[in-house]
N, C-alpha and C positions, 0 to 999 in steps of 0.2 A: 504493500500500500504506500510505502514513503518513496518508491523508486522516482527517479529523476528521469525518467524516458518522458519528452514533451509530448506525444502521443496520449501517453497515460494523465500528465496534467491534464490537457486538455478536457478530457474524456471524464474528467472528477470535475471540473467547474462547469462541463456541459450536464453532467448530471445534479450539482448543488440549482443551478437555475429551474432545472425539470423540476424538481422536489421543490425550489419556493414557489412557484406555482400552482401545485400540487395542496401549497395550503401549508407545507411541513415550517414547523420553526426552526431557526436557525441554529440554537442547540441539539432538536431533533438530529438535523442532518448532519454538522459538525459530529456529533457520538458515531451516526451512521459512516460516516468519510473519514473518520480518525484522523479529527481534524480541531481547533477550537472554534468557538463563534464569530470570532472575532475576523477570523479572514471570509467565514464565509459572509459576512456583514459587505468586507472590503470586496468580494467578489461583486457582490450584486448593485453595491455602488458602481464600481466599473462597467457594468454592462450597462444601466440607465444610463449613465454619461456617456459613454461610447460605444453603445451597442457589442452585438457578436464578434465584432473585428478586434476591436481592443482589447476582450475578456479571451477571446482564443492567443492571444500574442503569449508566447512564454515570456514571463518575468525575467525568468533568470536570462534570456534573450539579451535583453535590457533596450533602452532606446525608450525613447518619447514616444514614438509611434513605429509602425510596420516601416519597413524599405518599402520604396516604390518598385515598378519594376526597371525603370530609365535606372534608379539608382542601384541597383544590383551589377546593370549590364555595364557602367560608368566602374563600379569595385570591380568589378572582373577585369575589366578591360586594363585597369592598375594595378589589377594583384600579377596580371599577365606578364607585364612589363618590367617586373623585380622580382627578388626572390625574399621573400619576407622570413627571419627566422623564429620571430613569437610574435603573438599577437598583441601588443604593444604600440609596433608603428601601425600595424593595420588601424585598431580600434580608436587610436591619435588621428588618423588619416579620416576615419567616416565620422568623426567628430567634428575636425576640423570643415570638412566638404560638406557633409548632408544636416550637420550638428544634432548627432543621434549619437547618445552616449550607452556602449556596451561594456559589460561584465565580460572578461576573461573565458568563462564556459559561455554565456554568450554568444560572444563573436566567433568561437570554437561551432558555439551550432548553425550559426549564419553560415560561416564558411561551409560546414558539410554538406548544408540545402544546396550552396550553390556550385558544388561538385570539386572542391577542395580538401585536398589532405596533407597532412605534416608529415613529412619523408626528408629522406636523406638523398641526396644526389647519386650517381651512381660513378663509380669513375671512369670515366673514359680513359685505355689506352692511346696513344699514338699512333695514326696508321699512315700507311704509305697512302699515295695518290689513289685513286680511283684508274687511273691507266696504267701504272704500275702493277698494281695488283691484277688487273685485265690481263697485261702482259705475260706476269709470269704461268697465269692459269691457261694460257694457250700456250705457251712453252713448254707447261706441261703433257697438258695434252696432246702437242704433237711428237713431242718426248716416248708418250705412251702406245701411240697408234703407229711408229715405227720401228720399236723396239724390236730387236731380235731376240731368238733364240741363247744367243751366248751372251749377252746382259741383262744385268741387275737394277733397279734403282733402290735406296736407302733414302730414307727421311732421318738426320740425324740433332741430336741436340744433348745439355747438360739439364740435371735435374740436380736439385740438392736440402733432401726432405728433412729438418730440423727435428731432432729428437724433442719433442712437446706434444702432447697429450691435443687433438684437435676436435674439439668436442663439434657434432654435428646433429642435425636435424632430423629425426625420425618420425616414429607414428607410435605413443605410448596411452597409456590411460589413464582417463582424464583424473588429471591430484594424486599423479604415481611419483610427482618429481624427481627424474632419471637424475642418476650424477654420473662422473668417471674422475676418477682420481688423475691430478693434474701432476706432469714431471716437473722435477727443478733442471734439470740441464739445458745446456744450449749446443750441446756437440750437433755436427751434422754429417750425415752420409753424400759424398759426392759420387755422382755417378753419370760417364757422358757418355749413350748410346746411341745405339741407331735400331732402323725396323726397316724391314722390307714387306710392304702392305702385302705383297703377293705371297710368301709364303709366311710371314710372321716370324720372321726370323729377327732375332732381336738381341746381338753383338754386345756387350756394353764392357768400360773397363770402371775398374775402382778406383779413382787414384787420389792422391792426399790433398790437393789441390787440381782442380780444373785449369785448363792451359794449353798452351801450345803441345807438350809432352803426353800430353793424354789425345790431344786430336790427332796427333800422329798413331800414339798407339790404337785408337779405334778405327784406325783407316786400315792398319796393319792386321785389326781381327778383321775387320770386314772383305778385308781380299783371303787372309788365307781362307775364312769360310766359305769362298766361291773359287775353288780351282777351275771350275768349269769355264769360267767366263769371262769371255775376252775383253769385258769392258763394265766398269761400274761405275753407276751415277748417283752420286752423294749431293743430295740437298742438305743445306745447313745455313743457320743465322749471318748475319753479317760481324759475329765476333771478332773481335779482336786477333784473337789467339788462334781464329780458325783461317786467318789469312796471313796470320805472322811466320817468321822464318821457319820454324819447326814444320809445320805442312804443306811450304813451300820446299823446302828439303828432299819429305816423303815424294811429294808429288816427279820432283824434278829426277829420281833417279831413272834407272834402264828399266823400261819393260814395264813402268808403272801404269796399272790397269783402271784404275782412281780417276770420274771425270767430275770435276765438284762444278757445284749448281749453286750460287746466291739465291736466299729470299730475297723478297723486299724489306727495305727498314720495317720495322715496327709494325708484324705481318707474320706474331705465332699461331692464327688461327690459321697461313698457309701450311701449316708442318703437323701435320698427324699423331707424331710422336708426344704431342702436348698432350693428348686428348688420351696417350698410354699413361702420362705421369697421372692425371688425374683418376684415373681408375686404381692406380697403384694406393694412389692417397685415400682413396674409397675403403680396398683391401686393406690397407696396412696402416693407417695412423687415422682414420678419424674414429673417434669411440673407441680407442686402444689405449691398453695403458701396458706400457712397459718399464718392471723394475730399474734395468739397468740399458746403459747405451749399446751395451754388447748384444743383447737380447733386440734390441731395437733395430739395430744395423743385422744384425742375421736373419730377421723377418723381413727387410727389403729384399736384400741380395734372394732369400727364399722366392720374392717374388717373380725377380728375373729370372732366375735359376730354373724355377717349377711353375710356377704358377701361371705364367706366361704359355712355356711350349706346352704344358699341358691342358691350359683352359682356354687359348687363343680364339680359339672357335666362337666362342660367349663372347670375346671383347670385338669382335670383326665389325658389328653392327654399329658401337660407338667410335671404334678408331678407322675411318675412311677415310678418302679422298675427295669428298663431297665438299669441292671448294666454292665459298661463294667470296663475291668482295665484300670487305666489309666499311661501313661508311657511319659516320653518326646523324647520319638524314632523319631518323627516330628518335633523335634524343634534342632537349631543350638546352644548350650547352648554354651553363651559365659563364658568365665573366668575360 
């Protein structure tokens, strides 16, 4: 009966008016409304002076009178044009304009009639061009549509999953309040692999740090694991370390079978292999807890190890080639 939903206000002032007319007294209906006399006095004054329109307005609303409708579409049109973070300047703003003074819940239910919510931005990364990204997805493609028989392509990149406890989102029951015991360290496992969409094959090295020394050494598993073929084509970031002298070294000796591919800047949703680290982080750190980092780091490696050439099958449908470009044409980018 004391809920704050304005639907249900309303729905008790529309019923204290049925009942003064009715003949009931206003203690009557007060007992009845678990309410005192005294507002429902103040209700039925409201309505003689301003009819149904003024008695339906929630209070806690606040404001002299209703918005109009020219004055909603004038607030919209301003809430459009900035990005407001409490309601504050807003309620400063229709005071100042319309001179209609709002309460804090309020303006809060103003805003939600008129199809406003309080959120958080989203972040946008960095993307290459729109023709760039074009580019490389038909470089791929005719990459793909000529490939022969004795070549490979590899999608390659570095991951490096932080031993912390990554609590995530699931489906439990209602007032079970899940927890997961949270780690104190900061160690991390580095690891820069590759994957070859077409059989799942998935090369990676361990090394102490990521680097020049390690892109060489992942170029070096990924050829000896294809004896067969006379040519491999390695997509990978525009790292640093992935164009510095150590891969320039590998690349430049006799007989090397290694054809590397650049992304676009700032263009991981082109590389596949993104979409393996996050399933790994699905399997192995969200909702995990592990005592120690030794235990932590052997449940990754477990992953690449086994879980990979053994369950590949299951990840086929989330890790593809299904490139599209990607643009913030969808997004209202503030600043």
């Amino acid at each position: 009966m004391r809920s704050q939903r304005e639907d249900h206000g309303i729905a008790r002032r529309a019923n204290a008016i049925l009942l003064l007319d009715d003949r009931k007294s206003c203690q009557a209906i007060a007992e009845f409304l678990y309410l005192d006399d005294d507002t429902i006095r103040g209700w039925y004054k409201t309505y003689r002076e301003g009819g149904w329109d003024a008695l339906s307005t929630d209070g806690g609303k606040g404001g002299q009178s209703r918005m109009t409708s020219a004055q909603e579409v004038a607030l919209s049109v301003w809430l459009d044009g900035r990005f407001c973070r409490s309601t504050a300047e807003i309620r400063a703003h229709i005071s100042g304009r319309f001179g209609l003074d709002y309460s804090h819940s309020g303006c809060i239910k103003r805003l939600s009639r008129l199809g406003y919510e309080y959120r958080k931005p989203n972040g946008l990364p960095r993307v290459a061009s729109v023709e760039k990204q074009a580019e490389f997805i038909a470089l791929y493609e005719r990459l793909l549509n000529g490939l022969g028989a004795d070549e490979a392509v590899y999608f390659a990149d570095a991951v490096h999953p932080e031993y912390q406890t990554k609590p995530s989102y699931g489906w439990v029951k209602a007032g079970s309040n899940p927890a997961v015991t949270i780690t104190a360290g900061r160690g991390r496992v580095n690891i820069h692999g590759a994957l070859n969409l077409e059989t799942f094959d998935a090369p990676f090295v361990e090394p102490t740090t990521v680097g020049g020394v390690s892109a060489a050494q992942l170029l070096s598993k990924i050829e000896a694991r294809n004896p067969d073929k006379r040519l491999i084509h390695v997509i990978w970031d525009n790292a640093a370390y992935h164009k510095g002298p150590d891969a320039r070294d590998f690349l430049a000796r006799s007989g090397c079978r290694i054809h590397l591919i650049q992304l676009p800047p700032y263009c991981p949703h082109l590389n596949p292999i993104e979409r393996l680290w996050a399933i790994m982080h699905q399997c192995v750190t969200h909702n995990q807890y592990y005592p120690t980092q030794k235990q932590f780091a052997n449940a990754i490696l477990r992953f690449f190890r086994e879980t990979v050439p053994n369950q590949w099958k299951a990840f086929r449908d989330h890790v593809s080639d299904s490139f599209r470009v990607g643009t913030h044409e969808k997004f209202r980018v503030l600043g």
